[in-house]
C-alpha positions as CSV (number, residue, x, y, z in Angstrom):
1,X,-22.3,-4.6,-10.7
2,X,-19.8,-5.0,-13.3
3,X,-18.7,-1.6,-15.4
4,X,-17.0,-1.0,-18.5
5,X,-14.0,0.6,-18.6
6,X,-15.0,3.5,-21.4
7,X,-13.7,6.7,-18.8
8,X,-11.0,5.5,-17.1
9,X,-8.0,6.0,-15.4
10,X,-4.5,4.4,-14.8
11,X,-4.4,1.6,-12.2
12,X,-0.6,0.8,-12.8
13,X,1.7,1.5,-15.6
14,X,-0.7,1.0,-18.5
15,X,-3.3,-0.9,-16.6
16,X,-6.5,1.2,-17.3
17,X,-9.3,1.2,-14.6
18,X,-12.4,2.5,-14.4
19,X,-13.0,6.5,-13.8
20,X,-14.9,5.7,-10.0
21,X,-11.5,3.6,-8.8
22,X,-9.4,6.8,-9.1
23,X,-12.3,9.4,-8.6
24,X,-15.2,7.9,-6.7
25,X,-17.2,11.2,-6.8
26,X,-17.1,11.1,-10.0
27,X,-20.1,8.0,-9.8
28,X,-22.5,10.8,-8.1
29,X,-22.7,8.7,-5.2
30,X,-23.2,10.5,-1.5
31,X,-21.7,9.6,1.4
32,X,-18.2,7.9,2.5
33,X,-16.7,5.9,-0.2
34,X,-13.8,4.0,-0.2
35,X,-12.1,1.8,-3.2
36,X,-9.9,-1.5,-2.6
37,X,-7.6,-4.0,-5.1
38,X,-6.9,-7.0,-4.7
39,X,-5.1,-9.4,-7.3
40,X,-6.4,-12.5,-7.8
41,X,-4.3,-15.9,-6.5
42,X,-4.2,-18.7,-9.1
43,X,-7.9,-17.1,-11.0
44,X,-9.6,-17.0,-7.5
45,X,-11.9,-14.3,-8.2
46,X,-14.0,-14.8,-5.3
47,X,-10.9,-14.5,-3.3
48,X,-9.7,-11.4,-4.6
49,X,-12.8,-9.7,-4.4
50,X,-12.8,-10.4,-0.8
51,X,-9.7,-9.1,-0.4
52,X,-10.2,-6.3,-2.1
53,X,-13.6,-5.6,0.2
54,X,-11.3,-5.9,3.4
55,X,-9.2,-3.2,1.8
56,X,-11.4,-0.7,1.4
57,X,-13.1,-1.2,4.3
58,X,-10.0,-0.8,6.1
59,X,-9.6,2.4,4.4
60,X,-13.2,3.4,5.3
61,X,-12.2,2.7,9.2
62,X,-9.3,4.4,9.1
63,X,-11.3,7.4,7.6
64,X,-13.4,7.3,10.6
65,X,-10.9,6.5,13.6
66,X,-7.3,5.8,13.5
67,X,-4.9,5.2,16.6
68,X,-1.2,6.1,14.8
69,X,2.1,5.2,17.0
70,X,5.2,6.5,15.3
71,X,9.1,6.7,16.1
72,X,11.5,8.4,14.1
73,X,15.7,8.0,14.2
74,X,17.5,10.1,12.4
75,X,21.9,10.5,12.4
76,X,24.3,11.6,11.0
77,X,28.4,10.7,12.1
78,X,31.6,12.3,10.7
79,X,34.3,10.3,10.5
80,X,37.9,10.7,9.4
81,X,40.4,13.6,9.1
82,X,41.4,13.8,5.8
83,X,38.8,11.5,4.4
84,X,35.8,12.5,5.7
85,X,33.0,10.1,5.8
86,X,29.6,10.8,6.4
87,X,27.2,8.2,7.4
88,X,23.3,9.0,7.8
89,X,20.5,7.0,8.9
90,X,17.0,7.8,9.2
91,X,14.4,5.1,10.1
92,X,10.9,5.5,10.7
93,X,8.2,3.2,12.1
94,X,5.0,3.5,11.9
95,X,1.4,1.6,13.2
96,X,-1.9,2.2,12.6
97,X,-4.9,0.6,13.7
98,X,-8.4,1.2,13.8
99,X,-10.8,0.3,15.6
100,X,-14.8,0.6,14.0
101,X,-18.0,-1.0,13.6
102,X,-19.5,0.1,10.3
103,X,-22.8,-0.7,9.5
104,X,-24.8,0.1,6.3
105,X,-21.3,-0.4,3.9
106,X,-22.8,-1.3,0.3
107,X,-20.6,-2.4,-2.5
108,X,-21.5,-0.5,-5.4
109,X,-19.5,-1.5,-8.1
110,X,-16.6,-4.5,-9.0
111,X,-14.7,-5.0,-12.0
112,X,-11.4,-7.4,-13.0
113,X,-8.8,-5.2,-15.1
114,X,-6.8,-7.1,-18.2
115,X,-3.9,-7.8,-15.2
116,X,-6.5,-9.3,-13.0
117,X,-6.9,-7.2,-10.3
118,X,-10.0,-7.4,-8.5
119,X,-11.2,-3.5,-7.7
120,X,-14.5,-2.6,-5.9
121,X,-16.3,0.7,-4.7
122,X,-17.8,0.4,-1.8
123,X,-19.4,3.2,0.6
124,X,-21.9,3.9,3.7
125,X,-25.0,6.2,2.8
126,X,-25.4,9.4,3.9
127,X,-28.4,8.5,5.5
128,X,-26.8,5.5,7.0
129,X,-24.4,7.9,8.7
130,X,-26.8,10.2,9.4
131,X,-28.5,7.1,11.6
132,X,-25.1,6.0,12.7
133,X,-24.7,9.3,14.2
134,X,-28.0,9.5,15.2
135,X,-27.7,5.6,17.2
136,X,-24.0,6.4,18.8
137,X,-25.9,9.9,20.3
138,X,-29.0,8.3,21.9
139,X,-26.6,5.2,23.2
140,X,-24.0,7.7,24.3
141,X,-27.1,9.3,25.9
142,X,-28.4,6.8,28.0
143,X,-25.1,5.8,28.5
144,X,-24.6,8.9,30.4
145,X,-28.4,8.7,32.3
146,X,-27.1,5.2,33.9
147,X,-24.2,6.6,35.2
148,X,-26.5,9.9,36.6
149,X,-28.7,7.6,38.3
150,X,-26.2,5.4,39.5
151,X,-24.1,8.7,41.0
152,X,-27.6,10.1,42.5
153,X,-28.6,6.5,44.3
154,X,-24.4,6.9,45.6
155,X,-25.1,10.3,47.4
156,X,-28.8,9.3,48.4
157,X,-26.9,6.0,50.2
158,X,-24.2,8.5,51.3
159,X,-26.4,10.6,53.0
160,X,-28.3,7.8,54.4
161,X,-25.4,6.4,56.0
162,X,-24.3,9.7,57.6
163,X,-27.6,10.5,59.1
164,X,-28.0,7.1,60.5
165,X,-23.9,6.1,61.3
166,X,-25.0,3.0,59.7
167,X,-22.0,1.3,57.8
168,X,-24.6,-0.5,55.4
169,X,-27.5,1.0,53.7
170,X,-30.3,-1.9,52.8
171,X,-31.5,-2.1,48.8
């Protein structure tokens, strides 16, 4: 769905976008929403829009789950007597990765700005994660009656092998 740029905002220095690409609740849409830019390689539109899908979809993951290692080194060293000279370094390294399935993601709207960047809105339903949250339940669920059943047919063969001092108890 293409728009028009009539309410808009600033992409980049004079680069005007359209209103939802700085504001997405400002389309009315419910839901997670998640915008992504891309700029397109030699007029490859398709490419770019691509791009600019895995981009907000990363953002949409990272919304939902994100594993974050960081390390920080930060000194400071005096040197000199009568010239002193201070030296200072702080570096800081970060990784992020998440890790999610997300079903139901819709694009909602695209659009190429006068530089050529590919943006796109793209979201997940509130009913779609109502029904995500609904599926992960009901599989954590019977995730967790397997393991009951499997734990109760351990103590029942337990018990079994007690009683009778047999090593093995037969399926």
């Amino acid at each position: 769905m293409q728009s028009s740029v009539e309410e808009h905002c600033f992409f980049a220095a004079e680069v005007a976008a359209p209103l939802w690409y700085c504001n997405p609740e400002s389309t009315g849409l419910e839901g997670l929403l998640a915008t992504g830019s891309a700029q397109a390689v030699s007029g490859n539109a398709d490419m770019a829009r691509d791009r600019a899908m895995h981009s907000a979809r990363n953002d949409l993951a990272m919304r939902l789950e994100v594993d974050v290692r960081a390390m920080t080194e930060s000194w400071i060293r005096q040197t000199g007597f009568e010239n002193i000279v201070l030296e200072s370094v702080h570096e800081s390294v970060s990784r992020q990765v998440a890790s999610q399935t997300l079903r139901g993601v819709q694009r909602y709207r695209h659009t190429t700005l006068e530089d050529g960047t590919v943006i796109v809105l793209i979201g997940i339903s509130r009913e779609s994660l109502r029904q995500s949250v609904i599926t992960t339940y009901e599989n954590e669920e019977a995730l967790h009656q397997i393991l009951q059943s499997k734990e109760a047919q351990q103590r029942l063969d337990d018990e079994i092998r007690r009683i009778t001092g047999s090593a093995q108890v037969q399926p």
